[in-house]
GUDRENSE-730579 format. One record per residue (C-alpha): x, y, z. Coordinates in steps of 0.02 Angstrom, whole numbers, plus 50000, padded with zeros to 5 digits. Example, Ala and Ser with C-alpha at 12.3 -4.5 7.8 and 13.67 -1.06 7.14 Angstrom:
<sites>
506154977550390506844994750357
</sites>
This chain:
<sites>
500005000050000500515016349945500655029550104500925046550093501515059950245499465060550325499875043550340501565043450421500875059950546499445048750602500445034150634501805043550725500355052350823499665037150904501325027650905501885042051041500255041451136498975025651112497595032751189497515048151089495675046851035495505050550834494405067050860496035075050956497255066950812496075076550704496095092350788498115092550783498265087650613496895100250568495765089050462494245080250478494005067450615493335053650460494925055850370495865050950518494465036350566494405031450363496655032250349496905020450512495385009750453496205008950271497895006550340497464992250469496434982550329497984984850228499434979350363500444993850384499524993850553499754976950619499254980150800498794992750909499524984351083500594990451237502624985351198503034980551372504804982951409505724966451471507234976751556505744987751663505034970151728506604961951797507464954751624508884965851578510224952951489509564950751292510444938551190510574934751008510384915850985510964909950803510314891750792510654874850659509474865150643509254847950608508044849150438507114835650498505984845450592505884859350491505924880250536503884883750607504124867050689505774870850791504914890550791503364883150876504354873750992505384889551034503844900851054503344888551220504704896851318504494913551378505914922051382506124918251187505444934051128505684934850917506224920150805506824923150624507474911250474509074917550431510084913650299511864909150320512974900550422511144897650525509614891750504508574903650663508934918450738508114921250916508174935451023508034929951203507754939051379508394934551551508644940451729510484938751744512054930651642511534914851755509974915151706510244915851520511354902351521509764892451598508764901151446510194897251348509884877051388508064875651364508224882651173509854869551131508814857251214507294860151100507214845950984507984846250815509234861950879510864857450850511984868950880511834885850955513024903550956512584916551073512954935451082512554944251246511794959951210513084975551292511974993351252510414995551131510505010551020509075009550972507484996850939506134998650814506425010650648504845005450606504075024450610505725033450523505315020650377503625025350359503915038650340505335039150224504135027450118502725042950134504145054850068504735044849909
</sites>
């Protein structure tokens, strides 16, 4: 779907407060309150919204090591199967096919370094994981360039 910079103002709008109600989006953008309403319902039907949730923050609840798991698999099993299997454990919180010297790529949360090495054992001991290569996460820069992309996409 083609988006232009409406688009990407009424996105970033409710990105930076949820609970903005679409009459006051309206009122700052200074058009009508259906064109808001009518762009949001156009752009969820569409997928450029996929979900209008809370991101919790794992680090503000009591898990502030993140890891990088790269992962070979045994092809037996196949990727959604050993993805299924990895989505049971909690502190698993995104799993990608990769290509390369991998076959996954899983970001993981824990409580401490101890505690990601018990993380760290319940995804190699997931069945059809073979191997596994972590990187301990040291400072994020920055999560989420979702929004800048939008609207670089609205600008072009």
């Amino acid at each position: 779907m083609k988006v232009d910079e409406l688009d990407a103002k009424i996105v970033r709008l409710f990105s930076d407060e949820q609970r903005m109600s679409v009459l006051e989006a309206s009122r700052i953008l200074r058009v009508a309150r259906a064109t808001v309403q009518a762009r949001l319902d156009r752009m969820v039907s569409s997928g450029v919204i996929s979900r209008w949730v809370p991101q919790p923050d794992p680090r503000a609840f009591g898990f502030p090591v993140v890891a990088f798991c790269s992962l070979t698999i045994s092809q037996d099993l196949g990727h959604e199967a050993v993805a299924e299997a990895l989505s049971r454990i909690p502190e698993v919180l995104e799993v990608h096919t990769v290509s390369g010297d991998s076959d996954l790529m899983a970001r993981v949360a824990a409580k401490s370094n101890s505690d990601l090495q018990r993380v760290l054992d319940a995804v190699t001991a997931t069945k059809a994981v073979l191997r596994s290569s972590s990187v301990i996460v040291l400072n994020t820069h920055f999560e989420d360039r979702t929004l800048p992309l939008l609207e670089s996409a609205a600008r072009s």
